[in-house]
C-alpha positions in Angstrom: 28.0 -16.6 28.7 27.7 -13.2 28.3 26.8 -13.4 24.5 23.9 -15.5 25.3 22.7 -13.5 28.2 22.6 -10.4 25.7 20.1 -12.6 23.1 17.7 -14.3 25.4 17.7 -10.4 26.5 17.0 -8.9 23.4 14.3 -12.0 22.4 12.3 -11.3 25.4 12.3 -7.8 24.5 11.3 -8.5 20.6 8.6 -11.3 21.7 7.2 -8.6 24.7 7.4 -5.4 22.2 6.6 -7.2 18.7 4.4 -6.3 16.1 4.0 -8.1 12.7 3.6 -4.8 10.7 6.7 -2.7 9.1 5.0 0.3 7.0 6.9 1.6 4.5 6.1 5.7 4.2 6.8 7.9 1.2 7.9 11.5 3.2 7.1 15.1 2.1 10.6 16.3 3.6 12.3 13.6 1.3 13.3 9.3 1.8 11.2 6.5 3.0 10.5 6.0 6.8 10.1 3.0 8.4 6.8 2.8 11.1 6.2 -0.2 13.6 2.6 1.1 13.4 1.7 -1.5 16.6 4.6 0.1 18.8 4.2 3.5 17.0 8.3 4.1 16.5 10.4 5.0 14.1 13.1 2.8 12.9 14.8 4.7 10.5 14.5 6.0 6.6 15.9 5.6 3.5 15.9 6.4 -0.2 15.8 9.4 -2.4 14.6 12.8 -2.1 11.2 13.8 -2.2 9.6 9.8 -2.9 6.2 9.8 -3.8 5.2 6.4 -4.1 6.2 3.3 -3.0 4.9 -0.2 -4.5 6.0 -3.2 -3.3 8.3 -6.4 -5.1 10.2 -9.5 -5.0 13.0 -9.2 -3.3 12.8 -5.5 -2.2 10.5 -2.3 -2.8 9.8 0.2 -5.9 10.2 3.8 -4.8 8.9 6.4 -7.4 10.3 10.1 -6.9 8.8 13.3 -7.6 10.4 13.3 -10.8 9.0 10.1 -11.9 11.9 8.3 -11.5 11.8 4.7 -10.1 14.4 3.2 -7.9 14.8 -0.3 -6.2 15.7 -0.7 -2.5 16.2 -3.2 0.4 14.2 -1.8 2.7 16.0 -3.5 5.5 19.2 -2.1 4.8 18.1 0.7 2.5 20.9 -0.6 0.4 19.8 0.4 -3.8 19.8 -1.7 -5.8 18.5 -0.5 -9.3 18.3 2.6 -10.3 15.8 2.7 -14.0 15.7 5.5 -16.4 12.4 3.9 -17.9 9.3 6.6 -17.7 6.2 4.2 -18.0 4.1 6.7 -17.3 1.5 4.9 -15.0 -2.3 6.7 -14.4 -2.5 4.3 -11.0 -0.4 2.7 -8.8 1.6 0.0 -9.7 2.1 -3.1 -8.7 5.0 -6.0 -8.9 5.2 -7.8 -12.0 6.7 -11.0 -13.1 9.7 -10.7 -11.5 11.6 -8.3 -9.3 12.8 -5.7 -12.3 9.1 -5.6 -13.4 6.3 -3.3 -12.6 2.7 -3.5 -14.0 0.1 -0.9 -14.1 -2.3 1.5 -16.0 -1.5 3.4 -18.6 -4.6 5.4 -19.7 -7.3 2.5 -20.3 -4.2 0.1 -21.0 -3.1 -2.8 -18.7 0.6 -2.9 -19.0 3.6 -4.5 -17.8 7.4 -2.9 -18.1 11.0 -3.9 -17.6 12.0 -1.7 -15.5 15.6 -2.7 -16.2 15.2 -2.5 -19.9 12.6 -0.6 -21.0 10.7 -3.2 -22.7 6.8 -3.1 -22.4 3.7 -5.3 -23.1 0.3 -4.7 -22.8 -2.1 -7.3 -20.8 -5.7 -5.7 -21.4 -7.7 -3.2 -22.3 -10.5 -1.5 -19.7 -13.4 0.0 -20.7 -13.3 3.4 -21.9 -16.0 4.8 -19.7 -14.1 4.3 -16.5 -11.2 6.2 -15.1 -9.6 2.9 -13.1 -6.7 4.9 -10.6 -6.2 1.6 -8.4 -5.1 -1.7 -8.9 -3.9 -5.0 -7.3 -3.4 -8.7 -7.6 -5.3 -11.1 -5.7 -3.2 -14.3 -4.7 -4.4 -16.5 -7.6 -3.2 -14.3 -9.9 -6.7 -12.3 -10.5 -6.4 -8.6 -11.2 -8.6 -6.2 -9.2 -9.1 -2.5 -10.6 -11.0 0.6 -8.8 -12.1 4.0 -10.1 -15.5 5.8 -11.2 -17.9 6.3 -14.2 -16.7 8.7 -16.1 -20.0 10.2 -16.5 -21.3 9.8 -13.2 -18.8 9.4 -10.8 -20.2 6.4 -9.5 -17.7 4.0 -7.8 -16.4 0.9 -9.6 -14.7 -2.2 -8.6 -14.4 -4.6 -11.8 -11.7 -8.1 -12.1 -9.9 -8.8 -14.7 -7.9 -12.6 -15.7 -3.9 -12.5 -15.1 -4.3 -12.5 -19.4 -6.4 -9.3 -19.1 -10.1 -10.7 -19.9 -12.7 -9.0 -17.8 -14.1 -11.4 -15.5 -16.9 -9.1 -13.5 -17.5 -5.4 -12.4 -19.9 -3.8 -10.2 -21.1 -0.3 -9.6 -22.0 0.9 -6.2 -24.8 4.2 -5.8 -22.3 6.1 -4.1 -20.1 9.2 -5.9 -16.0 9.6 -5.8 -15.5 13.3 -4.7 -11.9 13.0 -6.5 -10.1 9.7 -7.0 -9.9 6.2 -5.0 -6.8 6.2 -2.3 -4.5 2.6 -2.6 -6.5 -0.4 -2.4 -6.1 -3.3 0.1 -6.7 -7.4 -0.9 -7.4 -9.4 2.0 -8.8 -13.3 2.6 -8.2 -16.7 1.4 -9.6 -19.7 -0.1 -12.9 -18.7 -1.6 -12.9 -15.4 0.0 -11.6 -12.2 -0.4 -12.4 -8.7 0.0 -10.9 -5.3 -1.7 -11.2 -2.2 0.2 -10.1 1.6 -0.5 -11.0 4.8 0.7 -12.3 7.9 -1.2 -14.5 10.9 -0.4 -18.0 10.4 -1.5 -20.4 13.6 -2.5 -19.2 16.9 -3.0 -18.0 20.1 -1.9 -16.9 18.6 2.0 -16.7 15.3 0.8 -17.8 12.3 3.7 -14.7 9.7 4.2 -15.6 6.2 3.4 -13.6 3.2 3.3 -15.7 0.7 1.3 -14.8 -3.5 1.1 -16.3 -5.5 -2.4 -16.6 -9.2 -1.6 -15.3 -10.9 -4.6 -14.9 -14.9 -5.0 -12.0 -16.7 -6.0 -13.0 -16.6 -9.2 -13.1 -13.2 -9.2 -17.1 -12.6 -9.3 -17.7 -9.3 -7.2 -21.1 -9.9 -5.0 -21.4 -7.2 -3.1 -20.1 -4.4 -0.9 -19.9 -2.3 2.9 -19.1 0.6 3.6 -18.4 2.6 6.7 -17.2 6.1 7.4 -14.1 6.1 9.0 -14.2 8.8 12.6 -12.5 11.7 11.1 -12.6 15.5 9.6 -9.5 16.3 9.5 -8.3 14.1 6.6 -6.5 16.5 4.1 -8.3 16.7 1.2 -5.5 17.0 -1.6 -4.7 13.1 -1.5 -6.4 10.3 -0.3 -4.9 8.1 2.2 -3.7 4.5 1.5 -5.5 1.3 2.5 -2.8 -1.6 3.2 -3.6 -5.1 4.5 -2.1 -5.8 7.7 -1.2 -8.8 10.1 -5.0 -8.5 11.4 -7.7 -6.5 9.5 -6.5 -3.1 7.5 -4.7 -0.2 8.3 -5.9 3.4 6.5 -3.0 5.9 7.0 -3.5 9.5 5.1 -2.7 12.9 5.8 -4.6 15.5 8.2 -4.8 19.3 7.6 -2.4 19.7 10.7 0.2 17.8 8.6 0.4 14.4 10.9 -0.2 11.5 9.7 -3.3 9.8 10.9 -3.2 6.0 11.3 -6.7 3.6 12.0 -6.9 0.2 12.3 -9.8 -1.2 10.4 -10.9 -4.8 11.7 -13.0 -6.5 8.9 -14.8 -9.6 11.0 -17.8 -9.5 11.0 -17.6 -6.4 9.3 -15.7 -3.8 8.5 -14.8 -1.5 11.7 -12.5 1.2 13.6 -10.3 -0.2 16.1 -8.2 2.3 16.7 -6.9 5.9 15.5 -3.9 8.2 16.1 -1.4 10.4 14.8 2.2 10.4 14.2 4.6 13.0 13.5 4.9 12.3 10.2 4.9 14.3 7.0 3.5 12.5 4.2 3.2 13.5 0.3 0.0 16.2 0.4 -0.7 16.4 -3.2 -1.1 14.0 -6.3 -1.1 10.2 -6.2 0.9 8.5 -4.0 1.1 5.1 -2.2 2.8 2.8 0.6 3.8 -0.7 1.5 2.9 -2.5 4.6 5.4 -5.7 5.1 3.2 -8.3 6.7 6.1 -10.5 8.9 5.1 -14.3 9.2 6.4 -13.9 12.8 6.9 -10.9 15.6 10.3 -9.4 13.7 10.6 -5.8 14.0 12.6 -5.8 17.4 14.0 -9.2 16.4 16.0 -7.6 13.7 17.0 -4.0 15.4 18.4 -6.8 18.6 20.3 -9.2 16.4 22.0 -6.0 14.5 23.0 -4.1 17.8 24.1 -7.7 19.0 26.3 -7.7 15.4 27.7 -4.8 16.0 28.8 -5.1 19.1 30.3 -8.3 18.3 32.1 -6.5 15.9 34.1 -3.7 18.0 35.5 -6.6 20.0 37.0 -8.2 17.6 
C-alpha cells in the first residue's frame, strides 16, 4: 500500500510540475547540464571537460569538446557510450546522420557525412562557393536546410538542398550578418515549415534579430520575418542557439554578465517573445557552439527524477 501511495504521489507531482522540454547545455566550467527550461531547475550534468557543442542522435547525444574531440552519451544516465578519435573537421554544426555512429555536416563548401566509429567519410553535395553556410539542419522529410551570408556582402542566406545534395532553392534577405548565424531551429508539418536562427544584423553594436524563412515541403523558401528579440545584453563573442521546443522556439545565448538568458519565441501568427529570464548558468563565450532541446511526447521530466528516487528506495529495502 505504501509503494503505491509513494507513485500516485510522485505522478501528481510530475503531472502538476511537468514541462515537455529537457535542454541539453554545453558549460564554460566543463560537462553538460541538464535545464527543465518550463520549471527553470537543474537536474544534473554530465560529460567531459570543457564541451563545446552538443548535436543531437539516435539513441543518445554527440558532445564535441574543446579539443575537437567527439563523444557519445545517454543523456539520461550520462552513461558514454562512444568515445571517437575521428577529427572531421566541421565549419558548422552538425547534425545526426544515418545512424547513431554517424554525424553529417560542412566541411568548407562540402556536404559531408562521417563514421564517427570508423573514420569513413562521403561527401553529399557541394554549396556554392560564394556563401559561407555556418548552420545546418534536416527537415522531417529528409530535406536539408543551410544558413550563412554572401561572401561579398554579408547578406543573409537561407538555401535547401535534396537528402542526395541537389540544391532545391535559396533566398537572400536585405539584411547583413554582423558575424555568423547562431544554431538554427526547424519547426511545422505537413506542407509547412519554418527555419529560424538568430544573428546580429549591421555593424559595430550589432541589433539582435531572430529571423523564420517559410519553406514548403518541397523545400521552396517563400519568404521570411523577422523580429528583434528585447535584449542588449547578449554577449557578443557567440551567438545564441535557436532550438524547437514543445510550443514555439526557445533562443538561449550568453549575456555580458555571464548568465545565460533564455526567451520563449511563440511563432503563431507570427513570430513573438513570450517570455525572457536568466539562469545561473555559464555557457561557452567564444567560437561556435550548439545545444539540444529533447522535445518529450508527454510531461516527463519529474516523471523520470520520481520513478528513479522510487527505484532507489526500493532498492535499500531489499
Amino acid at each position: 500500500m505504501k509503494k503505491w501511495t509513494v507513485i500516485f504521489a510522485l505522478a501528481a507531482a510530475a503531472s502538476a510540475n511537468a514541462s515537455f522540454d529537457l535542454m541539453l547545455l554545453p558549460s564554460g566550467d566543463g560537462r553538460v547540464s541538464r535545464i527543465d527550461p518550463i520549471n527553470r531547475a537543474s537536474l544534473g550534468s554530465f560529460g567531459p571537460s570543457t564541451p563545446s557543442q552538443v548535436f543531437s542522435s539516435s539513441g543518445g547525444i554527440w558532445v564535441q569538446n574543446s579539443t575537437n574531440r567527439y563523444a557519445r552519451y545517454d543523456y539520461s544516465t550520462g552513461e558514454l557510450l562512444l568515445q571517437s578519435s575521428v577529427l572531421p573537421g566541421f565549419t558548422s554544426n552538425a547534425i545526426a546522420g544515418n545512424s547513431s555512429t554517424f554525424l553529417l555536416g560542412l566541411v568548407g563548401s562540402s556536404i559531408r557525412e562521417f563514421n564517427m566509429s570508423t573514420g569513413a567519410s562521403a561527401t553529399i553535395g557541394t554549396t556554392s562557393s560564394t556563401v559561407v553556410y555556418s548552420q545546418i539542419e534536416r527537415m522531417p522529410n529528409g530535406i536539408l536546410v543551410l544558413m550563412g551570408k554572401v561572401t561579398a556582402t554579408n547578406k543573409f542566406v537561407c538555401s535547401t538542398y535534396s537528402s542526395s545534395g541537389v540544391l532545391i532553392d535559396s533566398l537572400q534577405t536585405t539584411e547583413n550578418v554582423f558575424d555568423a548565424v547562431g544554431q538554427m531551429a526547424i519547426t511545422g508539418s505537413g506542407f509547412n515549415y519554418r527555419a529560424s536562427a538568430f544573428y546580429g544584423t549591421g555593424g559595430g553594436s550589432p541589433t539582435p534579430r531572430l529571423t523564420t524563412m517559410n519553406i514548403t515541403a518541397t523545400g521552396l523558401v517563400t519568404g521570411f520575418t523577422g523580429i528583434t528579440v528585447p535584449s542588449t545584453t547578449w554577449s557578443a563573442n557567440a551567438e545564441p542557439a535557436t532550438v524547437a521546443g514543445h510550443d514555439g522556439l526557445w533562443v538561449v545565448g550568453r549575456s555580458v554578465a555571464g548568465t545565460t538568458q533564455i526567451s520563449q519565441i511563440a511563432l503563431n501568427p507570427t513570430p513573438s517573445v513570450v517570455d525572457t529570464y536568466s539562469i545561473n548558468h555559464n555557457l561557452p563565450d567564444s567560437g561556435r557552439w550548439s545545444m539540444v532541446n529533447i522535445v518529450a511526447p508527454e510531461p516527463s521530466s519529474l516523471w523520470a527524477l520520481g520513478l528513479a528516487a522510487f527505484a532507489c528506495i526500493r532498492r535499500r529495502r531489499s
